[in-house]
C-alpha positions in Angstrom: 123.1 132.0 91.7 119.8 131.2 92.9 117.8 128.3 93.6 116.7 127.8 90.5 119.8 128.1 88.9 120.5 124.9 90.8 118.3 122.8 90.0 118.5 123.5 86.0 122.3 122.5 87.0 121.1 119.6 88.0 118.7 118.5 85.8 115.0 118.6 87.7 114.0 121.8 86.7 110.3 121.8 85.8 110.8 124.0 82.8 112.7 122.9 79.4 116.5 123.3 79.8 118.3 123.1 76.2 121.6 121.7 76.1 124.9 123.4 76.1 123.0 126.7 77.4 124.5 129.1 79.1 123.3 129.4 82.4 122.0 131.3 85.5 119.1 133.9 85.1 120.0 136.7 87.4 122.2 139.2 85.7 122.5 143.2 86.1 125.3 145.0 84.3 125.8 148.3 82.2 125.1 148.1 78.7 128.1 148.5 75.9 126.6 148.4 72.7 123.3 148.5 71.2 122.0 146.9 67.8 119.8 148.7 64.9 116.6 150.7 65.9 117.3 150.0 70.3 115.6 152.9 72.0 114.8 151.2 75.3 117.8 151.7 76.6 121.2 153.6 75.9 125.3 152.7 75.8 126.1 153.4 79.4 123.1 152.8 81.0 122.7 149.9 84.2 120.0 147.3 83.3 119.0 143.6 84.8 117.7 141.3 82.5 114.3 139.5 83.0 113.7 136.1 83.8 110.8 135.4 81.0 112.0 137.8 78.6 108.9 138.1 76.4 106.5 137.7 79.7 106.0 141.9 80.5 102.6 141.6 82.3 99.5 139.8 82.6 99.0 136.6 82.8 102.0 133.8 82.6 100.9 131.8 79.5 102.6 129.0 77.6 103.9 131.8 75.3 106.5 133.0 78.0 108.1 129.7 78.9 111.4 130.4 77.2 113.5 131.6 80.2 117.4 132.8 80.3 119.6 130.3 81.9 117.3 127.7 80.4 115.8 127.4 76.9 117.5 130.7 76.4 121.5 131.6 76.8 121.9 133.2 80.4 123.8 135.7 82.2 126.8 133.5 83.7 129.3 135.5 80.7 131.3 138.4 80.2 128.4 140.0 77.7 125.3 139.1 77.1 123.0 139.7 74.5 119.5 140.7 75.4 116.6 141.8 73.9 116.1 145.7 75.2 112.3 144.6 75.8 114.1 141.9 78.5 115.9 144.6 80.1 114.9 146.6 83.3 117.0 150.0 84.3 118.4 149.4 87.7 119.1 152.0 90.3 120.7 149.7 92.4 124.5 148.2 92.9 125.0 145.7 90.5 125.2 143.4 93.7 122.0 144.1 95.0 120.3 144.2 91.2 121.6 140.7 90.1 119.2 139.1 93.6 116.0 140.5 92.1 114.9 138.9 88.9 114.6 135.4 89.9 113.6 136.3 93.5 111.7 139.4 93.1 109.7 137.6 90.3 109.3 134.6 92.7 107.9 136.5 95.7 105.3 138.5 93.6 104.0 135.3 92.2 103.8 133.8 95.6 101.5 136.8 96.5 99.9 137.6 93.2 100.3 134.4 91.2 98.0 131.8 89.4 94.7 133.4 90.5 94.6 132.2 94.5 96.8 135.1 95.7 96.2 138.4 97.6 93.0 140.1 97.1 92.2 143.8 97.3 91.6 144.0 101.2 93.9 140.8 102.4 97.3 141.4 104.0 99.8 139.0 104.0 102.9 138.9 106.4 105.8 138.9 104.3 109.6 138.1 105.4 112.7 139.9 104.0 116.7 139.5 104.3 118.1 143.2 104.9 120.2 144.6 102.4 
């Protein structure tokens, strides 16, 4: 669970939290079943899900607020149900997959994130917990 998951627990995150949602945003696991026309990914195969599902690149606009663990059902359950364009094949552990979306997502916006981050030719010092 990460920080975020937190404070959507209780009640002062900044984004919209719907009621009775299922919560927490990190989740990695192996997929079991796969609904009409999936190709993304395949029955067997490890995934994470993404934070912002419908956010894939570019700018974060107002579009990509809905978020798992929030305005969307999360991961904190058996199965999930997840868009395959919200999932992201892991090579990983699950235990080492489930830390990255919330915190992998957060440190790239800390150095790329809302136009003021690194610029081609900057260098940043940047600290990381071992695995």
């Amino acid at each position: 669970m990460s920080y975020r998951d937190l404070m959507v627990l209780r009640g002062d995150y900044v984004l919209p939290v719907e009621p009775d949602v299922v919560p927490v945003a990190d989740g990695a696991g192996q997929v079991v079943a796969l609904g009409p026309g999936v190709t993304a990914v395949r029955v067997g195969e490890r995934v994470a899900g993404t934070v912002f599902p419908s956010w894939q690149d570019g700018p974060f606009g107002l579009r990509h607020l809905p978020q798992l663990g929030g305005s969307l059902d999360g991961m904190l359950t058996e199965l999930a149900l997840v868009d395959e364009t919200a999932l992201v094949h892991v090579h990983l552990s699950f235990e080492e997959a489930v830390t990255l979306p919330c915190a992998a997502v957060t440190a790239w916006n800390a150095l790329t994130g809302d136009g003021h981050g690194l610029r081609p030719g900057q260098s940043s010092k940047v600290a990381h917990a071992p695995l």
